[in-house]
C-alpha positions in Angstrom: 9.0 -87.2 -53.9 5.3 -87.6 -52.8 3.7 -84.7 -51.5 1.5 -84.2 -48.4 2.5 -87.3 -46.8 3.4 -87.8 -43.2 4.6 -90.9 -41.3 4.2 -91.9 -37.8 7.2 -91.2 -35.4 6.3 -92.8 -31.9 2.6 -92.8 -31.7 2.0 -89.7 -33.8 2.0 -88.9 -37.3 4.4 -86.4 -38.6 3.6 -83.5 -40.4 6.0 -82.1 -43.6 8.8 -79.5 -43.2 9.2 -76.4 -45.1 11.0 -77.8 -48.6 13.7 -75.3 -47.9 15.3 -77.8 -44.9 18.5 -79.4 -46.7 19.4 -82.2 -44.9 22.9 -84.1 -46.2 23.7 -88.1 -44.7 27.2 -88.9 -45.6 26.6 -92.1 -43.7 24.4 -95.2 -44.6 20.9 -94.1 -42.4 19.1 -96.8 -43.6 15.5 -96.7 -45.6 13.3 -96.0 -43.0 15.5 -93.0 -42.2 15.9 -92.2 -45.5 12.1 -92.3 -46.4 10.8 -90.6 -43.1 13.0 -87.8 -43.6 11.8 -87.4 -47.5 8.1 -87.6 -46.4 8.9 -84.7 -44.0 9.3 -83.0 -47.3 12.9 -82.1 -46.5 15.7 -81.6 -49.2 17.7 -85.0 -48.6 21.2 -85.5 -50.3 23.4 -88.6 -49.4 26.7 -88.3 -50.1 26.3 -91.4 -52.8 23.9 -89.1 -54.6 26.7 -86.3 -54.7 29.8 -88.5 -55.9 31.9 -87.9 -52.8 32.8 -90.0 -50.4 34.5 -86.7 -48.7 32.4 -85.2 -45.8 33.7 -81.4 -46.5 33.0 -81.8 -49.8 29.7 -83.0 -49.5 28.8 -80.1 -47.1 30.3 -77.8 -49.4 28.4 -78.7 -52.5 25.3 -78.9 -50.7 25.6 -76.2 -47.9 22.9 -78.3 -45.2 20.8 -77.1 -42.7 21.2 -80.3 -41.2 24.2 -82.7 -41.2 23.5 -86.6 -40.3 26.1 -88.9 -39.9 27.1 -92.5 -38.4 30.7 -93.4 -38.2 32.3 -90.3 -40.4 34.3 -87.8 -39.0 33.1 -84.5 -38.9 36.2 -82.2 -38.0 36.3 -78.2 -38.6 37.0 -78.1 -41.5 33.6 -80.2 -42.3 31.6 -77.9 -40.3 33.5 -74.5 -41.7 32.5 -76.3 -45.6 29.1 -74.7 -45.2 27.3 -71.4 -44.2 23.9 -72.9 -43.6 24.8 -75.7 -41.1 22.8 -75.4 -38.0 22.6 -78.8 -36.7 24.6 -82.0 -36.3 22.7 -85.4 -35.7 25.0 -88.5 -34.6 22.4 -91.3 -35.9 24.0 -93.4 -32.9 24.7 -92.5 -29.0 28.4 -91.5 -28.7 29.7 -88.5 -30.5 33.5 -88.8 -30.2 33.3 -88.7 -34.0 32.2 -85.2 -34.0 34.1 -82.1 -32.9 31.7 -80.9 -30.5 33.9 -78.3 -29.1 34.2 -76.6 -32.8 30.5 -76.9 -33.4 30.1 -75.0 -30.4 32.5 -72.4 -31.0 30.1 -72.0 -34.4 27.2 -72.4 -32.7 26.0 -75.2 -34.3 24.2 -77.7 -32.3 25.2 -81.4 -31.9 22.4 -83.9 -31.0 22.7 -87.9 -30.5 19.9 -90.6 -30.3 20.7 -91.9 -27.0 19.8 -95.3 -26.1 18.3 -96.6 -29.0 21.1 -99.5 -29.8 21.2 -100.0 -26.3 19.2 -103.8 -26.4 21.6 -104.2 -29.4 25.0 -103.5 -27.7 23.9 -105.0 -24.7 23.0 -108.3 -27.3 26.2 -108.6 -28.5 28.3 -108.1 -25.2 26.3 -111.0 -23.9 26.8 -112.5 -27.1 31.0 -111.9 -26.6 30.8 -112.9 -22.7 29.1 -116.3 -23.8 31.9 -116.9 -26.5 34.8 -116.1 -23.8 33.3 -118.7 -21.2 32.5 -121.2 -23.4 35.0 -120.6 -26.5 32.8 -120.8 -29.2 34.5 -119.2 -32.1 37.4 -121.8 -31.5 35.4 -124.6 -31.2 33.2 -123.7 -34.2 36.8 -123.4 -36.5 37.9 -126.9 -35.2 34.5 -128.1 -36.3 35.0 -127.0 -39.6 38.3 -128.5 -39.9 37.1 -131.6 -39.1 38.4 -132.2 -35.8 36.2 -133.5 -32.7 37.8 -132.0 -29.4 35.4 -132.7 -27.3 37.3 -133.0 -23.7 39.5 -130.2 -24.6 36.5 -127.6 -24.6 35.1 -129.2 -21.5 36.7 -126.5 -19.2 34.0 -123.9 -19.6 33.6 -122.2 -16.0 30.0 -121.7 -16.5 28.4 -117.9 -15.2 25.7 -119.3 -12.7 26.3 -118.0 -9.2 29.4 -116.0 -10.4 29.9 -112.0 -10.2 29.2 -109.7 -13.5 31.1 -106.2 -13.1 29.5 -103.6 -15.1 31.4 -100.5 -15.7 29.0 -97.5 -16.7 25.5 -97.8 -16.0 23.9 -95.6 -18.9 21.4 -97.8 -20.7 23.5 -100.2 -22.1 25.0 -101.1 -18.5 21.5 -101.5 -17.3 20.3 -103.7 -20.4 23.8 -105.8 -19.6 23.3 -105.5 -15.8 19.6 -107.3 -16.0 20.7 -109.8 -18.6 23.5 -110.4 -16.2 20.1 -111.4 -13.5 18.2 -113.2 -15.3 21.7 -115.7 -15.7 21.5 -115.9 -12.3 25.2 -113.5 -11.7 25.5 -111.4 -8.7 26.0 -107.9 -10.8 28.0 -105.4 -9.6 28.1 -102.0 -10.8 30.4 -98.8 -10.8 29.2 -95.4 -12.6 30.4 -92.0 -11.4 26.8 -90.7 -10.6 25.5 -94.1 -9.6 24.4 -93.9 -6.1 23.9 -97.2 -3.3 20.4 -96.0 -3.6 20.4 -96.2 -6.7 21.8 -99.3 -7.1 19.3 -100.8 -4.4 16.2 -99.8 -6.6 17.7 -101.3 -9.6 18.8 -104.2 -7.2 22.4 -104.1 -8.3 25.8 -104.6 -6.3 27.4 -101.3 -5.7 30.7 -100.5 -6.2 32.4 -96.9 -5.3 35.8 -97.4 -6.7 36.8 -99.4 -9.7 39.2 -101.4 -8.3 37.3 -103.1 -5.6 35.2 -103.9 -8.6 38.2 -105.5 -10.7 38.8 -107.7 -7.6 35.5 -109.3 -6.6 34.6 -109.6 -10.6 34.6 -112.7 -12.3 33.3 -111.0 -15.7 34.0 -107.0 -16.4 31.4 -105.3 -19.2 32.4 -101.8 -20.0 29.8 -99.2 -21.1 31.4 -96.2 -20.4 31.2 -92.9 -22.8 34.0 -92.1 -24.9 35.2 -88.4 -23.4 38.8 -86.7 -22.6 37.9 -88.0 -18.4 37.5 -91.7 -19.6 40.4 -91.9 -22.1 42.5 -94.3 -20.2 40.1 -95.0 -17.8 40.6 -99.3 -17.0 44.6 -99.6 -17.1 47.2 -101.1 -15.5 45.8 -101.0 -11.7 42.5 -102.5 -13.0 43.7 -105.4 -14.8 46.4 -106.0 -12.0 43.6 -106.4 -9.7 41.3 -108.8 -12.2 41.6 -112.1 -11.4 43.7 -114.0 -13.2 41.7 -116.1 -16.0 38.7 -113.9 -15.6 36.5 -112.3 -18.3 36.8 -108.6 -20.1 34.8 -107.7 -22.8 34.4 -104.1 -24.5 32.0 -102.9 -26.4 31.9 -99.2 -25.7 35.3 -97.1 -27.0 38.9 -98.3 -27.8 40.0 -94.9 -26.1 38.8 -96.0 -22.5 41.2 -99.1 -22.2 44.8 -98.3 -22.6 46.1 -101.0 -24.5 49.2 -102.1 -23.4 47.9 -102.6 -20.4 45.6 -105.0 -21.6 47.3 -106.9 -23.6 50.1 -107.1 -21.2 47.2 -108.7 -18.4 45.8 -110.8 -21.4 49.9 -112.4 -21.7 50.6 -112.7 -18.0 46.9 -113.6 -16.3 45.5 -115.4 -18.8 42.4 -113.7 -19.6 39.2 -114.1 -21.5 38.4 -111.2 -23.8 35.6 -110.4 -25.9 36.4 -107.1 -27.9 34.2 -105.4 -30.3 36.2 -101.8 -30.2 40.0 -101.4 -30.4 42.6 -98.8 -30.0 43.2 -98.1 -33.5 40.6 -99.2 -36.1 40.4 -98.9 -39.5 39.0 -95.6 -41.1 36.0 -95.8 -43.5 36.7 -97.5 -46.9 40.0 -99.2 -44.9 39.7 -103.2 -45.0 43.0 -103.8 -43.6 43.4 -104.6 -39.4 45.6 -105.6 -37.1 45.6 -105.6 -33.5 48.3 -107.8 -31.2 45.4 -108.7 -28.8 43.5 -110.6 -31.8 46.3 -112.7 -31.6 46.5 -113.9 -28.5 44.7 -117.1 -27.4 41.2 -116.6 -25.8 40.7 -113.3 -27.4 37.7 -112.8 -29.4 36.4 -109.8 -31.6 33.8 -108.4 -34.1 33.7 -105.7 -36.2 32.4 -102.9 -33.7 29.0 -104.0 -34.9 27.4 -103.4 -31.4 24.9 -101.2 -32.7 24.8 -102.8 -36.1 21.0 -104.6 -35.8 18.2 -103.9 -38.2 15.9 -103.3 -35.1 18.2 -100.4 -33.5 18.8 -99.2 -37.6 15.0 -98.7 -37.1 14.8 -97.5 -34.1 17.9 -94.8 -34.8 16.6 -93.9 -38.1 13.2 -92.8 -36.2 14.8 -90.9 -33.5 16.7 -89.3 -36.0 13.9 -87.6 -38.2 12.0 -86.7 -34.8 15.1 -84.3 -33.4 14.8 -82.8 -37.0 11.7 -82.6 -36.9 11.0 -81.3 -33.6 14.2 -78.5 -34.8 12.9 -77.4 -37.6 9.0 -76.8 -36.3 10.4 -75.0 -33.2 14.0 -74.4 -33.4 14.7 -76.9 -30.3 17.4 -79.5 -29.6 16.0 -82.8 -28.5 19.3 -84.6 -27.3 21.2 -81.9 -27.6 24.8 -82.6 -26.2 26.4 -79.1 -26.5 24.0 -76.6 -24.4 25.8 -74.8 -21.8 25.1 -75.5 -18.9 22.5 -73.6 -16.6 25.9 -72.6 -14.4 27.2 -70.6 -17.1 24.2 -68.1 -16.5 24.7 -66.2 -13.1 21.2 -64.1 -12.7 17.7 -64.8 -14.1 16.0 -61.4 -14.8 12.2 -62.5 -15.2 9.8 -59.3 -17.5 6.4 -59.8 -17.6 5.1 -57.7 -19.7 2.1 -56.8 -22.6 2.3 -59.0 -25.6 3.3 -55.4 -27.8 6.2 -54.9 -30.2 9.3 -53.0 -28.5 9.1 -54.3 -25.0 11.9 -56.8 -25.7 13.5 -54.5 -27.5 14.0 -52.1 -25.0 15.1 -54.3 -22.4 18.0 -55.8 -25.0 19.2 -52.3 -25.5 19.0 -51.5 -21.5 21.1 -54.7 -21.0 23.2 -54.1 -24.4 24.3 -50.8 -23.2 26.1 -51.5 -19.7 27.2 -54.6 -21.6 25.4 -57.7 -20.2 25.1 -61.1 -22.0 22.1 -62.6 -22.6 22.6 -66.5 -22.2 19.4 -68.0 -23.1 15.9 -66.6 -22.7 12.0 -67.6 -23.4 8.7 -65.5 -23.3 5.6 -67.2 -23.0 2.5 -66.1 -24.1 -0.3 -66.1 -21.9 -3.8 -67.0 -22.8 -5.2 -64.8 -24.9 -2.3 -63.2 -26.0 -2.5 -60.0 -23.6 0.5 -60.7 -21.8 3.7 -62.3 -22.0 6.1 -63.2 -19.2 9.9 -63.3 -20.6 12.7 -65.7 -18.6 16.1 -64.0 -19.3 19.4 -65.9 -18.5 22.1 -63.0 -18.1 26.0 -63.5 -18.0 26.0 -61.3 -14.4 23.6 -59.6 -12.5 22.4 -55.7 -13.3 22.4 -53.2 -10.7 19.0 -51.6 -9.2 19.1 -48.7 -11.2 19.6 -50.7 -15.0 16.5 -52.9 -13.5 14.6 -49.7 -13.1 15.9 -48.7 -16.0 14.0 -52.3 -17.8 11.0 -51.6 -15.6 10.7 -48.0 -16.8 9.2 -49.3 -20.3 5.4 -48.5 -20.1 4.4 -51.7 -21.2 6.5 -53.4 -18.6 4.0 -55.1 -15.4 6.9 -56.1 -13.4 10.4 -57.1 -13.4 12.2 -59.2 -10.9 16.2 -60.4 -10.5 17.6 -63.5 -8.9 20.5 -65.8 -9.1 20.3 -68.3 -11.9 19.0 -71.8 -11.1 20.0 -75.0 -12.4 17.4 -76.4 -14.3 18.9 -80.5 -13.3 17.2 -79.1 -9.7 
């Protein structure tokens, strides 16, 4: 390992880490990950280098700071395996992979690298939609079987003028939605915080209910986020509503399509399908698949290689050195997915005060003694270092006389108490 290097993240160049960071990638990051995280001076293991292809054990022989993975799944019992581990980066957007709930209760943080594989999903879903309309893997196989069929492909609908659905308008919706434009569709979009102003200023259709959107659609893209609301999310009512021969392609989650319900639709309406996720794939190390849609005519799939592109690798493996990084100079989360949320705080109790040892102290053991949370907190230093002003997030308000109580320190300037206020204002 070279020392005193740093690389350039973004536009800026990246200083080194204390040595003391051990960071362990039981998934393939890639070189430039590899490398960037290395010239941050970090400890870096990958779970080739430790002879396990076992997450817990990995994390057990190691005991990280920081835990990096792709497509393995990190359970309790991987984040119980070590003392040390603070932080939990999904090299990737979606984090259904990951136990969130159990790295909470642990308090360690989960972060994701959102958006960065978006141009390369979004690629590959035009990619599958293409391949439906103008059945390209079938041709291609009679090709190389020697067989000319040229008037039996010749039924190709074409997409000009026609109507793209997009369900889910996160950023691979939007890459979709515009790719969907510049083919000259009408596109057509549902998301549950997407707005009709919204969808005016990105000049999209809008749809409030995802049924309407089944209907009118002549192609359905789904981009939703794998979570316990969307399991199940496009089933029997959707497809019912599709019309019959039209296109469905999914490159988000298995989980969000329940699927019988597609594969019934695919036997009884005929339709196209592009899939690049499925209900039950094959764990890592597991070469053997099968799924009953594959077998149906007019079904086409890959091998939930959406993300899989050397330019969102790059892209990923960057994103991922700058959240550890940025945690280990300052101890915050950049796409952090497990916060709580400001609503979880109920009063903001705001202390400013002289920059002197004790002042915090004091107003912990005031709070500490009637038995009141603190939820989060900052204190900011003012210029010159003289004074301080302290922003303290509290599980319920304090009465008048435990806020004279905090004022009563004689380093204390002022104190003030009002409701908590979501930071999303």
């Amino acid at each position: 390992m070279m020392m005193g290097m740093s690389i350039e993240v973004g536009s800026r160049p990246m200083e080194r880490v204390p040595a003391a960071t051990r960071v362990l990638s039981v998934d393939a990051l890639g070189p430039d990950g590899l490398s960037a995280l290395e010239a941050l001076g970090c400890s870096l293991w990958s779970r080739t280098r430790l002879g396990t292809n076992d997450p817990e054990t990995a994390v057990a022989l190691l005991d990280p700071n920081v835990l990096v993975v792709r497509s393995s799944r990190v359970d309790r019992r991987v984040l119980e395996a070590g003392r040390s581990l603070s932080l939990v980066v999904r090299a990737g957007a979606g984090v259904d992979n990951i136990d969130v709930a159990a790295a909470s209760a642990r308090g360690i943080f989960v972060a994701n690298c959102p958006g960065k594989n978006a141009m390369a999903v979004a690629e590959l879903a035009w990619g599958l939609i293409l391949a439906c309309d103008r059945k390209i893997p079938d041709q291609t196989f009679d090709l190389r079987e020697g067989l000319w069929k040229k008037a039996h492909y010749a039924d190709s609908r074409g997409l000009y003028g026609r109507t793209l659905g997009v369900v889910g308008l996160g950023s691979v919706g939007r890459e979709v939605a515009e790719r969907g434009k510049a083919f000259g569709m009408r596109v057509l979009a549902w998301s549950r915080r997407l707005t009709p102003a919204r969808a005016a200023e990105l000049e999209l259709g809008y749809s409030d209910n995802l049924i309407d959107l089944a209907r009118v659609s002549d192609v359905v893209s789904l981009h939703v986020a794998a979570t316990a609301e969307t399991e199940g999310l496009i089933g029997r009512s959707f497809f019912d509503a599709l019309k019959p021969g039209a296109t469905f392609v999914n490159t988000s989650r298995g989980s969000v399509v329940d699927q019988p319900s597609l594969l019934a639709a695919i036997r009884s309406k005929g339709l196209r399908v592009g899939l690049d996720v499925y209900g039950q794939q094959p764990k890592a190390g597991d070469d053997k698949f099968a799924d009953p849609a594959l077998r149906e005519p007019l079904v086409y799939g890959t091998h939930h290689t959406g993300a899989s592109t050397e330019q969102a690798q790059e892209a990923v493996a960057t994103e991922t050195a700058r959240v550890i990084e940025h945690y280990v100079r300052t101890g915050e989360v950049l796409n952090c997915v497990n916060r709580a949320k400001p609503s979880e705080s109920h009063a903001l109790l705001t202390v400013r005060h002289l920059n002197k040892p004790g002042v915090l102290a004091s107003v912990f053991a005031v709070l500490g003694k009637v038995g009141v949370n603190v939820e989060e907190m900052e204190n900011v230093i003012c210029a010159g270092g003289a004074a301080a002003c302290a922003r303290i997030r509290l599980s319920q308000a304090i009465s008048a006389s435990e806020l004279d109580a905090v004022a009563s320190h004689k380093d204390v300037l002022a104190v003030t108490l009002a409701p908590a206020e979501s930071r999303d204002k």
